[in-house]
Predicted model as a PDB file, atoms N, CA, C, CB and O in Angstrom, pLDDT in the B-factor column:
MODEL        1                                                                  
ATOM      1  N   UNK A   1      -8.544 -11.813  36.883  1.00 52.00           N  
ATOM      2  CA  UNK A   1      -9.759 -11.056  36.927  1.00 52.00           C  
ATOM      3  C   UNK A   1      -9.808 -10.046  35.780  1.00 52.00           C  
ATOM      4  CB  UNK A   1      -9.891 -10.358  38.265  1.00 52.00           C  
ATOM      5  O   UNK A   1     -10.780  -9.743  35.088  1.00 52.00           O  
ATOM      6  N   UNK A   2      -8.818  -9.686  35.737  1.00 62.00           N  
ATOM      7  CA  UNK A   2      -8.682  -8.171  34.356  1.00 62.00           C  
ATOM      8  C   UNK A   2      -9.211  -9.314  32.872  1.00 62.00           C  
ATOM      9  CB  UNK A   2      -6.087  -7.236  33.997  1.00 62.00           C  
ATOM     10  O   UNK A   2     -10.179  -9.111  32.140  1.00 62.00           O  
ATOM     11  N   UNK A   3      -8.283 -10.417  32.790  1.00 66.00           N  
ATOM     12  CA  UNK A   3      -8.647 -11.083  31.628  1.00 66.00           C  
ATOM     13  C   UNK A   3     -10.121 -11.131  31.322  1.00 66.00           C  
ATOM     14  CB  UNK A   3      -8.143 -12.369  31.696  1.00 66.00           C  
ATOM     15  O   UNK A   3     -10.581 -11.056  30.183  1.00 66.00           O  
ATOM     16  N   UNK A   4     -10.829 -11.263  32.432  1.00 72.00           N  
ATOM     17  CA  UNK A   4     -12.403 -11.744  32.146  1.00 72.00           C  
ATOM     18  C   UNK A   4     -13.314 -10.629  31.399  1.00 72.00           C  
ATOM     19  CB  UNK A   4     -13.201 -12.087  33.666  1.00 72.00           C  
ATOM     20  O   UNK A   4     -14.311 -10.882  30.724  1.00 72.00           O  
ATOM     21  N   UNK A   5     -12.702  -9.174  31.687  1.00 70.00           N  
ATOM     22  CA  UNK A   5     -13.294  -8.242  31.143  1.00 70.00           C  
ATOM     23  C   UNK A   5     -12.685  -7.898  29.787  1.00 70.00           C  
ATOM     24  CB  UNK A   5     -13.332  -7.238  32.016  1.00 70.00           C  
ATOM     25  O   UNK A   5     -13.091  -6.956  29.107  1.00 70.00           O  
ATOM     26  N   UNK A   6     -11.751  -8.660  29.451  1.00 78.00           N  
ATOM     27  CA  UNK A   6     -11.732  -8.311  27.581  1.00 78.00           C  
ATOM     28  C   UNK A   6     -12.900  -8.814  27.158  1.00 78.00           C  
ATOM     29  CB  UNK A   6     -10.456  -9.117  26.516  1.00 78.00           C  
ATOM     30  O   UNK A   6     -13.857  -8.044  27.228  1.00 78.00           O  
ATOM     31  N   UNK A   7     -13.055  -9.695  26.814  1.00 88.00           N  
ATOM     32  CA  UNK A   7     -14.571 -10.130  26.068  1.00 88.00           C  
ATOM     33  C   UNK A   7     -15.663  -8.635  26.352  1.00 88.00           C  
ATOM     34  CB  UNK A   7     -15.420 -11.912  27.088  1.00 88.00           C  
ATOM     35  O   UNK A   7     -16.129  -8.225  25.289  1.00 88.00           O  
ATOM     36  N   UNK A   8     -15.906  -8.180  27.047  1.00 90.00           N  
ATOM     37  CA  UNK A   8     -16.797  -6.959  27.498  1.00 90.00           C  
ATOM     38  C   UNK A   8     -16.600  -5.868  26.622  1.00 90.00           C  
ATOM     39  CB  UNK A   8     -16.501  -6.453  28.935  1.00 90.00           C  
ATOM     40  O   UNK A   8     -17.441  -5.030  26.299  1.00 90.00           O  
ATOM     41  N   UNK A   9     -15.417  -5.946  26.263  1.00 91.00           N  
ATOM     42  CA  UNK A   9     -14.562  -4.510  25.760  1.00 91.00           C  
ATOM     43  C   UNK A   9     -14.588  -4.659  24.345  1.00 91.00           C  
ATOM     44  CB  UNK A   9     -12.835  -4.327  26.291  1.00 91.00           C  
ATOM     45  O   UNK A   9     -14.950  -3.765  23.580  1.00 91.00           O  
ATOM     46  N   UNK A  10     -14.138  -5.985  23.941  1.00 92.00           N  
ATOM     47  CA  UNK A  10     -14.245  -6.536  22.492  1.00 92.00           C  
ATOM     48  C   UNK A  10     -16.017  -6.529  21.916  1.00 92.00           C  
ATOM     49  CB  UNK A  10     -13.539  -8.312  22.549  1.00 92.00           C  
ATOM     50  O   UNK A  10     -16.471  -6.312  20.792  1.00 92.00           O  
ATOM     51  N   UNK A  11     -16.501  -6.762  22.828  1.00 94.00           N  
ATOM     52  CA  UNK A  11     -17.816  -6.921  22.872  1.00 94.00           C  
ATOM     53  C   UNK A  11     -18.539  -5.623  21.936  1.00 94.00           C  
ATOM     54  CB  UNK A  11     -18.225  -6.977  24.463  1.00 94.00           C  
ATOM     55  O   UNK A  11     -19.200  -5.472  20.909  1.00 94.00           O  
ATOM     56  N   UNK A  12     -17.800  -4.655  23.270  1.00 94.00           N  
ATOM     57  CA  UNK A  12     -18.650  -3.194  22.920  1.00 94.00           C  
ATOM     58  C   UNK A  12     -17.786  -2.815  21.692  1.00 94.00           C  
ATOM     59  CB  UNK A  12     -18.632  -1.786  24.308  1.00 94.00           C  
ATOM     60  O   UNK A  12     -18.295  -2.117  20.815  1.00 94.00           O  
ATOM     61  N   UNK A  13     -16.834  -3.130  21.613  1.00 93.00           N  
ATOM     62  CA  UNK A  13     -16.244  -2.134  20.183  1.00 93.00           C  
ATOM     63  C   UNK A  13     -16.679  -2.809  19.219  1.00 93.00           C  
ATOM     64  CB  UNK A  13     -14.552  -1.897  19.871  1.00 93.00           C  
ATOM     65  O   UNK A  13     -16.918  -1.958  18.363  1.00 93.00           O  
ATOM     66  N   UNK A  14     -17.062  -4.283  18.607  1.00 94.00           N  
ATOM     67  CA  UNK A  14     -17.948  -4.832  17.407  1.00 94.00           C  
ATOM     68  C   UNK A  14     -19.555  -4.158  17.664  1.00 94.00           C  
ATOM     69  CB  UNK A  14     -17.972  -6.765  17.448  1.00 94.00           C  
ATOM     70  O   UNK A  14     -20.036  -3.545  16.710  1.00 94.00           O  
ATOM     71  N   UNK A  15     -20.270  -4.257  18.779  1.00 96.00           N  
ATOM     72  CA  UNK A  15     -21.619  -3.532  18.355  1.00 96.00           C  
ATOM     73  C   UNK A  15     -21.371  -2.213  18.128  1.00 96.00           C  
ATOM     74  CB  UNK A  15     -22.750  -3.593  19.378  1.00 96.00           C  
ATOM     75  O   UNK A  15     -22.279  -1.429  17.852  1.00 96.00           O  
ATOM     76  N   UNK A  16     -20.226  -1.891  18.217  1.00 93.00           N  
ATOM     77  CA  UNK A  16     -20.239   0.003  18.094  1.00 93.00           C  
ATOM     78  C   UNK A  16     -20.151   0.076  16.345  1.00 93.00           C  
ATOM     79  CB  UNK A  16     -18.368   1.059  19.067  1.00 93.00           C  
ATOM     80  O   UNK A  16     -20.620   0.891  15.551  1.00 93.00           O  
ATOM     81  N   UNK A  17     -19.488  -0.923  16.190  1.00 92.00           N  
ATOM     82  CA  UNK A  17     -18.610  -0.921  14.978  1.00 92.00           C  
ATOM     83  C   UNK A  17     -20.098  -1.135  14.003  1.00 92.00           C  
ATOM     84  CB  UNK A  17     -17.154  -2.355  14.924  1.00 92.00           C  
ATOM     85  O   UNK A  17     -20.430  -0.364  13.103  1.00 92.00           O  
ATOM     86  N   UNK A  18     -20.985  -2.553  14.497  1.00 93.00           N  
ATOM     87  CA  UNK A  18     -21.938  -2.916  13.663  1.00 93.00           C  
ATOM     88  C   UNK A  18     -23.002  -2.056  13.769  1.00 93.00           C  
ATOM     89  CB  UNK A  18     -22.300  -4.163  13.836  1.00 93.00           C  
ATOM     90  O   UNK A  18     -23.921  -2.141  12.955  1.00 93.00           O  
ATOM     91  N   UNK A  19     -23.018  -1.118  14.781  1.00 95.00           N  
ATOM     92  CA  UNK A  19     -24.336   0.003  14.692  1.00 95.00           C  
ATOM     93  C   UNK A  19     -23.934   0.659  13.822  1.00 95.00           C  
ATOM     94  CB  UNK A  19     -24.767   0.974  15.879  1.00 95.00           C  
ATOM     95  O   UNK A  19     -24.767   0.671  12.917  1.00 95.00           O  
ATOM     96  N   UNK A  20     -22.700   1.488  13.493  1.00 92.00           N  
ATOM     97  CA  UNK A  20     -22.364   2.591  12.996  1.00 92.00           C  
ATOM     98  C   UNK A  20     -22.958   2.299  11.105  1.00 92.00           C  
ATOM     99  CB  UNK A  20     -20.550   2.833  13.410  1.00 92.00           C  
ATOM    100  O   UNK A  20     -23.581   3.082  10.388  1.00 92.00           O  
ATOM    101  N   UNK A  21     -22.476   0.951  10.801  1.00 91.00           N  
ATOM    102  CA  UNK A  21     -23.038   0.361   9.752  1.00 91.00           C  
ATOM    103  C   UNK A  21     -22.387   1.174   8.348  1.00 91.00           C  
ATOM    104  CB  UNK A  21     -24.689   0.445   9.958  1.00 91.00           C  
ATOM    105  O   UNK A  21     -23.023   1.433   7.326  1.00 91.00           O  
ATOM    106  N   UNK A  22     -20.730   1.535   8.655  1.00 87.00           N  
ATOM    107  CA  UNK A  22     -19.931   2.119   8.065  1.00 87.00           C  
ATOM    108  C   UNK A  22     -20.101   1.127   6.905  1.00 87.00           C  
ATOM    109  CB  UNK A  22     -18.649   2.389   8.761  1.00 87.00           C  
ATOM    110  O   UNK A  22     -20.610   0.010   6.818  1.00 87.00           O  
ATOM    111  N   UNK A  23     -19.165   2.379   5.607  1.00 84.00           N  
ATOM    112  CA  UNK A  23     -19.183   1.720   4.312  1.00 84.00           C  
ATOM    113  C   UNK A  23     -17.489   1.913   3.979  1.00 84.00           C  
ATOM    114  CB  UNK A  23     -20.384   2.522   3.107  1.00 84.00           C  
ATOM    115  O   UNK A  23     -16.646   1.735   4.858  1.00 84.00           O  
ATOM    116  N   UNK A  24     -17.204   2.234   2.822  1.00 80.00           N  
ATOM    117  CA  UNK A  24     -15.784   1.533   2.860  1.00 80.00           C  
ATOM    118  C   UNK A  24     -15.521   3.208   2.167  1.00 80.00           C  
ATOM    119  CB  UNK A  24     -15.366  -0.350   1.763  1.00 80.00           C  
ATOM    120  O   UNK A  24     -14.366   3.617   2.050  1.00 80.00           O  
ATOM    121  N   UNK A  25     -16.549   3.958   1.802  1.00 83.00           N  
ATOM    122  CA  UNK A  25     -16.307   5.604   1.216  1.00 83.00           C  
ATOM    123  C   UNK A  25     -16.614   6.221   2.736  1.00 83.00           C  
ATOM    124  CB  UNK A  25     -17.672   6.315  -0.321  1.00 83.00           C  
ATOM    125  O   UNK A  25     -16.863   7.420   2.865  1.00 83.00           O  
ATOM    126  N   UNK A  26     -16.588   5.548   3.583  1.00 85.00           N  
ATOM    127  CA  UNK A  26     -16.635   6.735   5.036  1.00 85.00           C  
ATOM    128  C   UNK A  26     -15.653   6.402   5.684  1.00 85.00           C  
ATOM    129  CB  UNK A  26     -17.923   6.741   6.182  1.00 85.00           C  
ATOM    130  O   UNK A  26     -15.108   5.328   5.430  1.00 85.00           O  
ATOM    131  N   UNK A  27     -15.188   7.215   6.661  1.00 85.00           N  
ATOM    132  CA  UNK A  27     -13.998   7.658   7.676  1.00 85.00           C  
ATOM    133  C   UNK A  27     -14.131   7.288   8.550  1.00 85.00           C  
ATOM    134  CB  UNK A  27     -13.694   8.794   8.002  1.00 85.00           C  
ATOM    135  O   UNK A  27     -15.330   7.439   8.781  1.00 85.00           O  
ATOM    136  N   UNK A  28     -13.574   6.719   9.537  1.00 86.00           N  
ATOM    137  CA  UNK A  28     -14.055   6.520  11.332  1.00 86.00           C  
ATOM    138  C   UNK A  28     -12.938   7.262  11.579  1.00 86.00           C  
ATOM    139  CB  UNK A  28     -14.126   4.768  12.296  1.00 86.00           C  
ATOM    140  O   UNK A  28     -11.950   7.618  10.936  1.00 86.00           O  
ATOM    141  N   UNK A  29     -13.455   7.432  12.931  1.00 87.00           N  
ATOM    142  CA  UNK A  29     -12.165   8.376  13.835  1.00 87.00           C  
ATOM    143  C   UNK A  29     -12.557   7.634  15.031  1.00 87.00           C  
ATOM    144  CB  UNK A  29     -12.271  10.419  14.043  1.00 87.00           C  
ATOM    145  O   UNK A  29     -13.713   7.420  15.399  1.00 87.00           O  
ATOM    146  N   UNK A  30     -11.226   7.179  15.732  1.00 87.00           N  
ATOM    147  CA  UNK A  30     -11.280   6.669  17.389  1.00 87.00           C  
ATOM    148  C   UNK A  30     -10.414   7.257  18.124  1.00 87.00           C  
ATOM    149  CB  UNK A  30     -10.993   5.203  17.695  1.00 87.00           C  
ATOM    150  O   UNK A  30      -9.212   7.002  18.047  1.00 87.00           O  
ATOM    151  N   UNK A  31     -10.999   8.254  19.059  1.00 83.00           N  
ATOM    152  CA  UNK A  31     -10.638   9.147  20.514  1.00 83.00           C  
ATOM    153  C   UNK A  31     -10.230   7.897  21.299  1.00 83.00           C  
ATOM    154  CB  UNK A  31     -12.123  10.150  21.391  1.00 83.00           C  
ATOM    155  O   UNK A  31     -10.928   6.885  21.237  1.00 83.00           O  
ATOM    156  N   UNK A  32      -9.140   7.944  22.018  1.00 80.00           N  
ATOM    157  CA  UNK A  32      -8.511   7.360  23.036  1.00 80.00           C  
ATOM    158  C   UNK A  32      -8.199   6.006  22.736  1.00 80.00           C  
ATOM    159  CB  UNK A  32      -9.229   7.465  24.166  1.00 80.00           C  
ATOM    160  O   UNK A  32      -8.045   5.344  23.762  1.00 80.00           O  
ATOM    161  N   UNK A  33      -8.057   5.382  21.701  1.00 84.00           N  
ATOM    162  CA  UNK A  33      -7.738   4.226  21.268  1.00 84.00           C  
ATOM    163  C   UNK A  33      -6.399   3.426  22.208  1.00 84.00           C  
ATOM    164  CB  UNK A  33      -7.445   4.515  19.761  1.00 84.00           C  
ATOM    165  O   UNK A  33      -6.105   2.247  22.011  1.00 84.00           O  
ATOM    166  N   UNK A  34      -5.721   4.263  23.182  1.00 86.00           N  
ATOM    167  CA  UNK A  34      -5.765   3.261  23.960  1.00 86.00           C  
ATOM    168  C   UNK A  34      -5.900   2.523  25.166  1.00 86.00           C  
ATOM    169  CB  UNK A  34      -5.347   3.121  23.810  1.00 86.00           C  
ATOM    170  O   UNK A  34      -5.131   1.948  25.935  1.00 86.00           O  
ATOM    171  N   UNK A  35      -7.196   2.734  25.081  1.00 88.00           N  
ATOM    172  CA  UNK A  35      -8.124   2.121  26.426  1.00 88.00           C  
ATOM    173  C   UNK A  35      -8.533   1.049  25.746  1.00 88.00           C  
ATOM    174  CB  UNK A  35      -9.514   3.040  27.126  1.00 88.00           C  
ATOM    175  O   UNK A  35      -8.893   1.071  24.569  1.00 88.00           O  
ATOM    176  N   UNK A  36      -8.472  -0.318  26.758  1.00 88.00           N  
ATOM    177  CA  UNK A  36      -9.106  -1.629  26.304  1.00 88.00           C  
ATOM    178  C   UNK A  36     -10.091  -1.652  25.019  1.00 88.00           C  
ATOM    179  CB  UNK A  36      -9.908  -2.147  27.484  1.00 88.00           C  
ATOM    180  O   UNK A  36      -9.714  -2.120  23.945  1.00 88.00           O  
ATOM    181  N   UNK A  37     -11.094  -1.230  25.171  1.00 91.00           N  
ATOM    182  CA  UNK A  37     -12.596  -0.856  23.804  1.00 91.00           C  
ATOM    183  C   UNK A  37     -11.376   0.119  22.657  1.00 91.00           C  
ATOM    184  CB  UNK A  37     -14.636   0.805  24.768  1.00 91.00           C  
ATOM    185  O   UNK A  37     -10.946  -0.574  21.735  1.00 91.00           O  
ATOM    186  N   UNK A  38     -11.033   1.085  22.682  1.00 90.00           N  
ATOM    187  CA  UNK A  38     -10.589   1.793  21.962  1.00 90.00           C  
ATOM    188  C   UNK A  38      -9.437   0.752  21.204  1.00 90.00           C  
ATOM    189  CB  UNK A  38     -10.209   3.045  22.708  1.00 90.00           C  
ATOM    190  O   UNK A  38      -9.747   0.550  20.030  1.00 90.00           O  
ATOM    191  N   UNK A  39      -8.451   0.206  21.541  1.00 89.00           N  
ATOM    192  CA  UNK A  39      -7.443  -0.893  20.941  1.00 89.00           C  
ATOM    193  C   UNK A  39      -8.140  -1.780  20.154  1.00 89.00           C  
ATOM    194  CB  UNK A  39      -6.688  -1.742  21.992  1.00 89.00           C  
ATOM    195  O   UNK A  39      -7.756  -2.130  19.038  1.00 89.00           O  
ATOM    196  N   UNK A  40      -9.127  -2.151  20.680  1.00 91.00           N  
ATOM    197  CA  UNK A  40      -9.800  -3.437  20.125  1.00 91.00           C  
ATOM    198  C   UNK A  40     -11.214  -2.753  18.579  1.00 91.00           C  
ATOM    199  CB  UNK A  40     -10.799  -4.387  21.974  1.00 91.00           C  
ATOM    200  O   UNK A  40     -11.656  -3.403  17.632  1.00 91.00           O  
ATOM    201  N   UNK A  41     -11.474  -1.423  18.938  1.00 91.00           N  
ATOM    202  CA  UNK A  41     -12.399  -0.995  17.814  1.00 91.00           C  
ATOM    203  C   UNK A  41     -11.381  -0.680  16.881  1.00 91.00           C  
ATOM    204  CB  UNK A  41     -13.447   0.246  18.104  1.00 91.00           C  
ATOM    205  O   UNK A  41     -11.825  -0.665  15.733  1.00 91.00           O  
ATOM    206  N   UNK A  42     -10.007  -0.387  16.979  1.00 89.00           N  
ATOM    207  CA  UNK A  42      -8.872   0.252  16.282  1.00 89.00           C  
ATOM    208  C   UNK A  42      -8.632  -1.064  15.062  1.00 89.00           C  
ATOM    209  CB  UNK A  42      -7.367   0.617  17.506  1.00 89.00           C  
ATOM    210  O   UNK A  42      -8.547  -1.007  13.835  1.00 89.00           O  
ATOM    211  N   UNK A  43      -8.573  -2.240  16.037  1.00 90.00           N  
ATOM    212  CA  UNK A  43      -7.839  -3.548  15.566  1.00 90.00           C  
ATOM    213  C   UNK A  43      -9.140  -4.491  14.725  1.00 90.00           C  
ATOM    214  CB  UNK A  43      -7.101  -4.498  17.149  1.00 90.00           C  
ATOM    215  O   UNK A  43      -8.933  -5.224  13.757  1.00 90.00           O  
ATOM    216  N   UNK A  44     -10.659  -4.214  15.462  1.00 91.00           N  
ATOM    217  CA  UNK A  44     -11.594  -4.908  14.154  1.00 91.00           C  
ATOM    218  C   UNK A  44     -11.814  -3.693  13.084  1.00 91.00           C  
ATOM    219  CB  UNK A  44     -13.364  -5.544  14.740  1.00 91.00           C  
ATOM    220  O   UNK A  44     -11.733  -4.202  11.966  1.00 91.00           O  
ATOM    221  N   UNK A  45     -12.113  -1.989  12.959  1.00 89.00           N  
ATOM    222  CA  UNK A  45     -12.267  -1.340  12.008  1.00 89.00           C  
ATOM    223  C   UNK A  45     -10.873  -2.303  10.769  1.00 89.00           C  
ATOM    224  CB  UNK A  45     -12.105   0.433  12.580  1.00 89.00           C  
ATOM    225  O   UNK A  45     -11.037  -3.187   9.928  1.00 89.00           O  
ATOM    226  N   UNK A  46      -9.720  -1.624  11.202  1.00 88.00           N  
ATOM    227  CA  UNK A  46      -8.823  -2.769  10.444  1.00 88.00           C  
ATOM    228  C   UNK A  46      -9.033  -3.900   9.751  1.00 88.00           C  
ATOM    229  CB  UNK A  46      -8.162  -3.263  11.119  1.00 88.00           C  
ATOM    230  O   UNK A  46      -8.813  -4.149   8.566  1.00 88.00           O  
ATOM    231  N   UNK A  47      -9.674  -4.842  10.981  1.00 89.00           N  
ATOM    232  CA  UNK A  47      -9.990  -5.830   9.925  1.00 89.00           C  
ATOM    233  C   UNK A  47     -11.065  -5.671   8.811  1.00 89.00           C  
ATOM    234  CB  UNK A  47     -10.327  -6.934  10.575  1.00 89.00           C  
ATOM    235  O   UNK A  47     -10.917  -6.275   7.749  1.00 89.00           O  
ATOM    236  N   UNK A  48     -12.084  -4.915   9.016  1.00 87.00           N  
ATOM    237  CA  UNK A  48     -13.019  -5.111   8.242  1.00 87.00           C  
ATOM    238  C   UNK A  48     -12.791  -3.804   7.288  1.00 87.00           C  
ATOM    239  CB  UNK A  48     -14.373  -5.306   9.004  1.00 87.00           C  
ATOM    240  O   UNK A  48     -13.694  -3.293   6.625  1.00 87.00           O  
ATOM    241  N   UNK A  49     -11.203  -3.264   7.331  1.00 87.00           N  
ATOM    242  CA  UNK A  49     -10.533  -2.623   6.204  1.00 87.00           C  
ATOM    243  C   UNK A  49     -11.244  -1.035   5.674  1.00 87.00           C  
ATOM    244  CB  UNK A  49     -10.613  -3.790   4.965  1.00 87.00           C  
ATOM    245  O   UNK A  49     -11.056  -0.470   4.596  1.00 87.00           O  
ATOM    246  N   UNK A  50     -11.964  -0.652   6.655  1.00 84.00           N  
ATOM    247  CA  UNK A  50     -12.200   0.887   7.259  1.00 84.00           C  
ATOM    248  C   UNK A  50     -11.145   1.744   7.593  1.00 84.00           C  
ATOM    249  CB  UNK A  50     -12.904   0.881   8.486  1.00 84.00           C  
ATOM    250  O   UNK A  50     -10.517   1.997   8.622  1.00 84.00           O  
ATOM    251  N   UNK A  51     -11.129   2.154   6.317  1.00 79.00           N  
ATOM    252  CA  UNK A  51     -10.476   3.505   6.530  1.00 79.00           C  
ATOM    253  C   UNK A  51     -10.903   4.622   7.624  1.00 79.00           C  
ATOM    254  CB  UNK A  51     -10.597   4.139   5.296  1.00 79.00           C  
ATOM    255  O   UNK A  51     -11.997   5.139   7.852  1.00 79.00           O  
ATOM    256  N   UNK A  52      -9.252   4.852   8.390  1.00 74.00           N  
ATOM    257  CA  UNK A  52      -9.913   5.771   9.166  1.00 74.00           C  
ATOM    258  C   UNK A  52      -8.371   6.440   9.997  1.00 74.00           C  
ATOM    259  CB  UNK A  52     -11.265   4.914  10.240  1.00 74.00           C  
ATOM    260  O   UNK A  52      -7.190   6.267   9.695  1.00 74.00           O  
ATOM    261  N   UNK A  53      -9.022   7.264  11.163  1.00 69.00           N  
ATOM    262  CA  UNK A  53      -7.817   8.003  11.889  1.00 69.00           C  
ATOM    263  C   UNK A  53      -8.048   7.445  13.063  1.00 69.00           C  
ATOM    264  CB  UNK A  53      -7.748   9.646  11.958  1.00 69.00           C  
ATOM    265  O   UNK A  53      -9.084   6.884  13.420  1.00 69.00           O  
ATOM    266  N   UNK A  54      -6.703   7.666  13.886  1.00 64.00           N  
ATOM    267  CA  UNK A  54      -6.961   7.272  15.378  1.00 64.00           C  
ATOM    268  C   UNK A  54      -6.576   8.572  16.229  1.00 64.00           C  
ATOM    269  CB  UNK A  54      -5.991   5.882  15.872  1.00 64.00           C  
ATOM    270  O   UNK A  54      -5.456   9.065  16.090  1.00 64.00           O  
ATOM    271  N   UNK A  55      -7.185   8.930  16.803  1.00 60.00           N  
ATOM    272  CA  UNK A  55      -6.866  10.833  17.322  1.00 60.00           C  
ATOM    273  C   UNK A  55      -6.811  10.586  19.123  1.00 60.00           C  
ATOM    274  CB  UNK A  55      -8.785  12.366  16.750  1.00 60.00           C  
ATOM    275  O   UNK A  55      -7.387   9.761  19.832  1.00 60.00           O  
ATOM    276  N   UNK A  56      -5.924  11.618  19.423  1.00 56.00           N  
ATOM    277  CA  UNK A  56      -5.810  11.373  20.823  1.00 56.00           C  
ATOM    278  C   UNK A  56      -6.212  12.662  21.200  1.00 56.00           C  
ATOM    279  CB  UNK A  56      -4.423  10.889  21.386  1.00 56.00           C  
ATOM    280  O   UNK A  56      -5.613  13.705  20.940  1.00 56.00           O  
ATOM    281  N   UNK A  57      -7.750  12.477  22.123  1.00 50.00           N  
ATOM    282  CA  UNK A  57      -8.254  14.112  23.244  1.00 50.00           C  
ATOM    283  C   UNK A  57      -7.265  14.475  24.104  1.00 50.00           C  
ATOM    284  CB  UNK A  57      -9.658  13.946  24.465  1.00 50.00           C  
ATOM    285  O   UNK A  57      -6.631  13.597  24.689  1.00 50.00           O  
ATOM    286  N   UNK A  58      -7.011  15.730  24.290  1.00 45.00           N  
ATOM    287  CA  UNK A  58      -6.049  15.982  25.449  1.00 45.00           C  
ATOM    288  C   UNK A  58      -6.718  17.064  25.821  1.00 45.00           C  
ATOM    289  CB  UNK A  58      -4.464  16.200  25.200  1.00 45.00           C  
ATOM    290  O   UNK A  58      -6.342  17.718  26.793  1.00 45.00           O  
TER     291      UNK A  58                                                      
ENDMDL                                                                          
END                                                                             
């Protein structure tokens, strides 16, 4: 059952990724990267070679 909701998670971190409509001279920053969405926006910014930080809220 947990498996079925990656796709959901992967889902939301590419439209987050494709709204933001980053360029390769801007920064991303990802809060809580590791929650399901957060791992997976961590692991496509990467691919699509976006520079950026990964910061943890406490």
């Amino acid at each position: 059952m947990h498996a079925a909701a990656l796709p959901v998670n992967g889902l939301t971190a590419l439209q987050a990724l494709e709204k933001l409509g980053l360029s390769r001279e801007q920064r991303l920053l990802i809060t809580n990267g590791g929650g399901a969405t957060g791992a997976l926006a961590i692991q496509l910014a990467a691919a699509k070679d976006l520079p950026g930080r990964c910061g943890r809220v406490m």
